[in-house]
C-alpha positions in Angstrom: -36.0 -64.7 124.8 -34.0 -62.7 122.1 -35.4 -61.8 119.0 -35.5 -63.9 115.8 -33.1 -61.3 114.2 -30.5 -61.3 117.0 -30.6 -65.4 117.2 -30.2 -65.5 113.4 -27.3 -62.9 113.6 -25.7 -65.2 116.4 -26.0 -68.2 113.9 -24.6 -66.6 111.8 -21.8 -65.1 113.6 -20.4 -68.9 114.6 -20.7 -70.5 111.4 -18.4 -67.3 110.1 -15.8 -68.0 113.2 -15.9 -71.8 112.8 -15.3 -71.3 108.9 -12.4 -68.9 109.7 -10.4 -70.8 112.3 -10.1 -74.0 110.0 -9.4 -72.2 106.8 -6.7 -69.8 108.4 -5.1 -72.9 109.1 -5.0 -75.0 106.2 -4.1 -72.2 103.7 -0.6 -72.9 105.3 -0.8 -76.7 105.0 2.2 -76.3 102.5 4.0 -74.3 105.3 3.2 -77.3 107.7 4.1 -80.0 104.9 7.6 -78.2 104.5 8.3 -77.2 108.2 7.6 -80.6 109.4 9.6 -82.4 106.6 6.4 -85.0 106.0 5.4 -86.4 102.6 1.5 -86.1 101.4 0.5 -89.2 102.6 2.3 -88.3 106.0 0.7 -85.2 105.7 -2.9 -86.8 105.3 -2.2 -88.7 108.5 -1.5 -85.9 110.6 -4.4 -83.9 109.2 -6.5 -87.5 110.6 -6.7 -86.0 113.9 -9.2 -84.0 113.2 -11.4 -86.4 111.3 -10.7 -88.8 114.3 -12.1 -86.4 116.6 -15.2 -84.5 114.3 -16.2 -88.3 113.9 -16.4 -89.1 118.0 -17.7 -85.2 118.5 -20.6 -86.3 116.3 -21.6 -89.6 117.2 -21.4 -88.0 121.1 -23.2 -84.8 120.0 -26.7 -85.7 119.7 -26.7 -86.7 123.4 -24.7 -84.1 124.5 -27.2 -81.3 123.3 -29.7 -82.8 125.0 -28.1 -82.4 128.2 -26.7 -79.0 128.0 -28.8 -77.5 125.3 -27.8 -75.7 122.0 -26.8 -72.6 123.6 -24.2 -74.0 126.0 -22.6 -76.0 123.2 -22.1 -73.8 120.6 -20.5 -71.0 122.5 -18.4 -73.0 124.4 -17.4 -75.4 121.4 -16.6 -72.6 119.1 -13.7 -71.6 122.1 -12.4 -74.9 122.6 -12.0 -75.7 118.9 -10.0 -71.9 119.1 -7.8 -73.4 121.2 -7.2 -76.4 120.0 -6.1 -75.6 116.5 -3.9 -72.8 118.7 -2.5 -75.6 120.1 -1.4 -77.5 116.7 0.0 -74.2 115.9 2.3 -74.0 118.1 3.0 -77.7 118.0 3.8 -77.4 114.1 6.6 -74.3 114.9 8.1 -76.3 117.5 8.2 -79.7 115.3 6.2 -82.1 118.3 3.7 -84.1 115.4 2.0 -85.4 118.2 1.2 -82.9 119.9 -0.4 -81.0 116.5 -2.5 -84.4 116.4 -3.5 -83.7 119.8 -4.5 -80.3 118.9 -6.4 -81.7 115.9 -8.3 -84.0 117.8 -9.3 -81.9 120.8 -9.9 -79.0 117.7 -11.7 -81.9 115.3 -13.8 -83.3 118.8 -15.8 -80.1 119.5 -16.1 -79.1 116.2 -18.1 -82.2 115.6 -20.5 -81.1 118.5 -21.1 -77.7 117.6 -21.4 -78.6 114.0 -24.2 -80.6 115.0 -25.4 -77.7 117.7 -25.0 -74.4 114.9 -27.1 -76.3 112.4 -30.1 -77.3 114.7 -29.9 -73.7 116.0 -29.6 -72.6 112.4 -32.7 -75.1 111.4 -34.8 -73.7 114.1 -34.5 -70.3 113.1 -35.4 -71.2 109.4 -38.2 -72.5 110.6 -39.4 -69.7 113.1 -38.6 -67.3 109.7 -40.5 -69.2 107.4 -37.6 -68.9 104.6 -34.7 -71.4 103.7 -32.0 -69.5 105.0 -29.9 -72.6 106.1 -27.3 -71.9 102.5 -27.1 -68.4 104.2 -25.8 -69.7 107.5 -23.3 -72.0 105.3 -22.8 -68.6 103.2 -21.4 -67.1 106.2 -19.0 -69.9 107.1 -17.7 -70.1 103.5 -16.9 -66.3 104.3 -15.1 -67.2 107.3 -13.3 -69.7 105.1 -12.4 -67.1 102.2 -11.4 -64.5 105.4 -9.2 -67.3 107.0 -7.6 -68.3 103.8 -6.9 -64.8 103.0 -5.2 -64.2 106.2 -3.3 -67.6 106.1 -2.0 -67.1 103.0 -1.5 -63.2 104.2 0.7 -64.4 107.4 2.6 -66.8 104.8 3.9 -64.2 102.9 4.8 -62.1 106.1 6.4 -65.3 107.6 4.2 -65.1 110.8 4.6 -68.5 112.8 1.5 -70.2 112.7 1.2 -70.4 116.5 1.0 -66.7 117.4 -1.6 -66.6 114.0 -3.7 -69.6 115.5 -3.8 -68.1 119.2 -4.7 -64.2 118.1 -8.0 -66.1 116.4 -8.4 -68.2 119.5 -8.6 -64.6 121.6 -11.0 -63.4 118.7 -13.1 -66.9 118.6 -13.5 -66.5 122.1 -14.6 -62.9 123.1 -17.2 -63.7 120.1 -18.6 -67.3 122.2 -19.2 -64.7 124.8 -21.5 -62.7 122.7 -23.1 -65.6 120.9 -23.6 -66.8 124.3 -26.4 -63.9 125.1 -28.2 -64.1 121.7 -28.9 -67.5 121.4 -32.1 -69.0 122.9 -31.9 -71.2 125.9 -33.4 -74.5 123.6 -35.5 -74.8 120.8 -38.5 -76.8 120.7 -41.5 -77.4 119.0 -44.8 -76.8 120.8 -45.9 -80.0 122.7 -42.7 -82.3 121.9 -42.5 -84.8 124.2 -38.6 -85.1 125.3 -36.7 -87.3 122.8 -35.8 -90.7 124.8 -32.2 -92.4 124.3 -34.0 -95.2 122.3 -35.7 -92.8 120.2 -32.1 -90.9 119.2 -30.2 -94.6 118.5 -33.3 -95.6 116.5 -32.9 -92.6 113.7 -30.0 -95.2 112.4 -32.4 -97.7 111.3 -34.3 -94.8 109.5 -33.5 -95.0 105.0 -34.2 -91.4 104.4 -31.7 -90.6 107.1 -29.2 -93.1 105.8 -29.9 -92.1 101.9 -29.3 -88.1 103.5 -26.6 -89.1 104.7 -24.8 -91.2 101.7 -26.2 -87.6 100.0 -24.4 -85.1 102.4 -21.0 -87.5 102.4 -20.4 -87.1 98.4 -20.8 -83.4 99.0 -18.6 -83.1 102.2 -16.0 -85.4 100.2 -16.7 -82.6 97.5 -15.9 -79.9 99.9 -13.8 -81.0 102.3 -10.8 -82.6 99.3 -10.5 -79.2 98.5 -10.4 -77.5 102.2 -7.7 -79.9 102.6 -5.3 -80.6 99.5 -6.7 -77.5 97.0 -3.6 -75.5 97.7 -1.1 -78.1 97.9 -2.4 -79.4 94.4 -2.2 -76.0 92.7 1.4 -75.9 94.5 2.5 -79.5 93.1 0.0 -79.9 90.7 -0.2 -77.1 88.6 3.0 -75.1 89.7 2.1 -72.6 91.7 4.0 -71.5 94.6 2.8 -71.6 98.2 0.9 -68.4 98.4 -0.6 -68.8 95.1 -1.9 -72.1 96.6 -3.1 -70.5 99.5 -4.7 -67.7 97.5 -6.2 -70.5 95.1 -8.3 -72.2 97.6 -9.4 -68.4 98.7 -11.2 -68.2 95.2 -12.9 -71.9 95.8 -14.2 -70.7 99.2 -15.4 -67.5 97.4 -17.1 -69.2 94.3 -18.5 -72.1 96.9 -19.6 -68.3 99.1 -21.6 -67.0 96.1 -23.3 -70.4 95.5 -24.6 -70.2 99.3 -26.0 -67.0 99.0 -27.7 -67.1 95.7 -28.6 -70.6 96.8 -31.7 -68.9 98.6 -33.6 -68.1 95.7 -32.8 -70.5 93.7 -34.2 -73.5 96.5 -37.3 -71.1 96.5 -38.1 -71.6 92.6 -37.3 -74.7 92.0 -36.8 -76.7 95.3 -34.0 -78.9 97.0 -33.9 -82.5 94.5 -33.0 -79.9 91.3 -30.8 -77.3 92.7 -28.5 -80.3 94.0 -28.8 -82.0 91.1 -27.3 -79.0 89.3 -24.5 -78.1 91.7 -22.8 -81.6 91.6 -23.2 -81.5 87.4 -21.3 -77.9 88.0 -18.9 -79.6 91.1 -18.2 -82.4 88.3 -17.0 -80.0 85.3 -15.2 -78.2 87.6 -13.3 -81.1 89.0 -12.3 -82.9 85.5 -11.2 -79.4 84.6 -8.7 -79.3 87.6 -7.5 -82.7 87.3 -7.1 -82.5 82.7 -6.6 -78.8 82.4 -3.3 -77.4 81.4 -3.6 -73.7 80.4 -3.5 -71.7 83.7 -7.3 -70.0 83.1 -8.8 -73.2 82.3 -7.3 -74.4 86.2 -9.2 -71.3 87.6 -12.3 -71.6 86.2 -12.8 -75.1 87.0 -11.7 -74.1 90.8 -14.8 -71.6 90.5 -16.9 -74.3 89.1 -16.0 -76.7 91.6 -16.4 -74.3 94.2 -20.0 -73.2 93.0 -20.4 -76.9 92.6 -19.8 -77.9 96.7 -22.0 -74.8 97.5 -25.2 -76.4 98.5 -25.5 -80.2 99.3 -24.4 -80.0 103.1 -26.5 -77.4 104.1 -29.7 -78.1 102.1 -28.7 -82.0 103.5 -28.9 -79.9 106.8 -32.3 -78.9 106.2 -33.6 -82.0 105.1 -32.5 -83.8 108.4 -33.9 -80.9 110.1 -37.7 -81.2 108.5 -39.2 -83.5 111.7 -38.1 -80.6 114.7 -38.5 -82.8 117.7 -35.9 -85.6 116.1 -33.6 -82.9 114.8 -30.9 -83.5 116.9 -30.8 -87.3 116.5 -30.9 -86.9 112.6 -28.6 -84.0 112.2 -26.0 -85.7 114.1 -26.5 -89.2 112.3 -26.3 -87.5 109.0 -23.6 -85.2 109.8 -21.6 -88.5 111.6 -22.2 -90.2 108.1 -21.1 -87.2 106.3 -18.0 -86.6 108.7 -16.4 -90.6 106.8 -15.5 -88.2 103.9 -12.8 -86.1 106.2 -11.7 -89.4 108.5 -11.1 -91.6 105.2 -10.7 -88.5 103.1 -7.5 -86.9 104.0 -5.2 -90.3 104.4 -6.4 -91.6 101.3 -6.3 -88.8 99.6 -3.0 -88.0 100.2 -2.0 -91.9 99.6 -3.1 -91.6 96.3 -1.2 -88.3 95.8 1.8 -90.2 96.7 1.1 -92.5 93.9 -0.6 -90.8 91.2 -0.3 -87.1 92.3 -2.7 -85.3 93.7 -4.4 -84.1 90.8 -5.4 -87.8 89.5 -6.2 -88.3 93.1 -9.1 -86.0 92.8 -10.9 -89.1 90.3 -12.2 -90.5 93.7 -13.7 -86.8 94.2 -15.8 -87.0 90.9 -17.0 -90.9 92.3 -18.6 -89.5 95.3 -19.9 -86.6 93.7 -21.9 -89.0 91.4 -22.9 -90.5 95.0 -24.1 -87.2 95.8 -26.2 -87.5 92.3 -28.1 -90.4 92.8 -29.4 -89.6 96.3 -30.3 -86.4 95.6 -33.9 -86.9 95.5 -34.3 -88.0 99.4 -33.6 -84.6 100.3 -37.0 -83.4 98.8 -39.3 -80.9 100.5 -41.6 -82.0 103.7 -44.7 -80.3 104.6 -42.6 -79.7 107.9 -39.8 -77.8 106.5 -40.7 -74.6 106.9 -43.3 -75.0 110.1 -43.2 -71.8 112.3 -41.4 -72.2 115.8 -44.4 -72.0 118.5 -42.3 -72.3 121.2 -38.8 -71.3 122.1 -37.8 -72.2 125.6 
């Protein structure tokens, strides 16, 4: 069994890679939106694929885990999502749109299934620690966000292709699913479970708290997944900046949303889940109305930091909440996460719909509605007596 140290450090090592990969990407969506010669909402359409596929990863992933445990899944889902976003790469420079969508959705399927996978692992080792570290875990793939950004909007400016950037992280992704592969634990498990029956895993969709969490962790993905997506395409069209400064915009959202995760530790510890997420989404609010009203260039910027301290917290701490009952942690992470997951399927298209009707930064409006979603449901994700239960038993 490794230790608790060397599992956490594996956790966190895949939420980092996962972050990376995605962000590296769509720092050069405005590279993508030019090479192919698409409009927004064409755009949005494309960037469906992987929406289609985390959507059908998730609603799969619950089952799947319990077949081939956590381990298995998360280091060989980390490599397959590598090469599928290598894939889009080289589908972009070589103009074939559907073959990037098939790269998205092959990318978008497993990273469904080890989303699900990286969080129970994550929520076990909370729990074996005795310490809400789940925001640190998000911390580090907000940090593989800000790195992948950064080196996006690097190769932009050194006009590297976006295929040969895409497959020298796929080479990287997968010699580190190699060494996550020896430092996770076989399976978690809680000390006389009893295994989880099918019925049992369907019947967590007739459960409220579930549903409210996942209503909850859907605002907030809408909250941070609007700006993974169309952040530096709005700056670009929006607020006239030019491609890199796009790219290099979104860098400072992942970094603000970074510093959230990892002062987001002590904060839950003071005051507890229900009004540290009722804070960030205030904060995710102001920062939004500033980025769609602003004019004057700093004004932009610091709502982009506010918006990005704003999306810090609600998926992970949403995370943890599914995570309080151990034995049905699978089944609940997933169903939340699959609810979630409806903000990047209906997200990008409409998104980028509305862009082509009322430009992207009015488009944002249906941001602010969800983060008011994110509001009201706040309160279900308050503390168990479960939460932080020591691990007896890891298999």
């Amino acid at each position: 069994m490794p230790s608790l140290t060397a599992w956490r450090n594996a956790v966190f090592a895949t939420f980092f890679a996962m972050g990376f990969g995605f962000a590296s990407w769509m720092a050069r969506v405005p590279h993508v939106r030019d090479l192919l010669d698409v409009s927004t909402g064409e755009m949005g359409l494309i960037l469906l694929g992987i929406s289609l596929g985390s959507v059908t990863g998730l609603l799969l992933a619950s089952h799947i885990i319990h077949a081939l445990g956590t381990r298995l899944v998360v280091s060989g889902g980390m490599m397959i999502v590598s090469v599928g976003l290598a894939t889009a790469g080289w589908a972009v420079d070589a103009g074939l749109i559907w073959l990037v969508i098939g790269g998205f959705i092959l990318g978008g399927s497993f990273t469904g299934i080890t989303d699900v996978a990286m969080n129970i692992s994550g929520a076990a080792n909370e729990r074996a620690l005795g310490k809400p570290i789940m925001p640190i875990f998000h911390a580090f793939f907000s940090l593989g966000t800000v790195a992948g950004a950064g080196i996006g909007g690097l190769c932009e400016l050194l006009g590297i292709g976006l295929g040969w950037q895409a497959s020298g992280i796929a080479l990287i992704t997968i010699a580190l699913g190699l060494v996550v592969y020896r430092h996770l634990p076989g399976d978690v498990q809680e000390e006389d479970d009893e295994p989880v029956t099918l019925r049992e895993r369907l019947a967590v969709w007739k459960d409220p708290r579930t549903i409210l969490l996942g209503l909850l962790v859907l605002g907030m993905s809408l909250t941070e997944g609007s700006a993974n997506d169309w952040l530096a395409l709005t700056m670009v069209d929006g607020h006239g900046f030019s491609n890199e400064g796009g790219a290099f915009m979104l860098a400072l959202f992942l970094t603000a949303m970074t510093g959230g995760r990892l002062l987001g530790v002590k904060l839950l510890e003071r005051f507890g889940r229900v009004p540290v997420l009722r804070a960030t989404a205030a904060t995710a609010a102001v920062g939004l109305l500033l980025v769609i009203f602003a004019e004057p260039t700093p004004l932009v910027i610091t709502g982009v930091v506010l918006w990005g301290v704003g999306a810090s917290l609600g998926f992970p701490v949403g995370m943890s909440a599914a995570s309080d009952e151990p034995r049905l942690a699978a089944a609940r992470v997933g169903t939340v996460s699959a609810i979630g997951y409806i903000a990047f399927l209906a997200g990008p298209p409409l998104l980028g719909l509305l862009g082509d009707l009322v430009g992207m930064r009015m488009a944002l409006l249906a941001v602010l509605v969800f983060v008011l979603l994110s509001l009201l449901t706040s309160h279900v994700a308050r503390e168990r007596g479960t939460a932080t239960s020591p691990i007896k038993k890891v298999a």
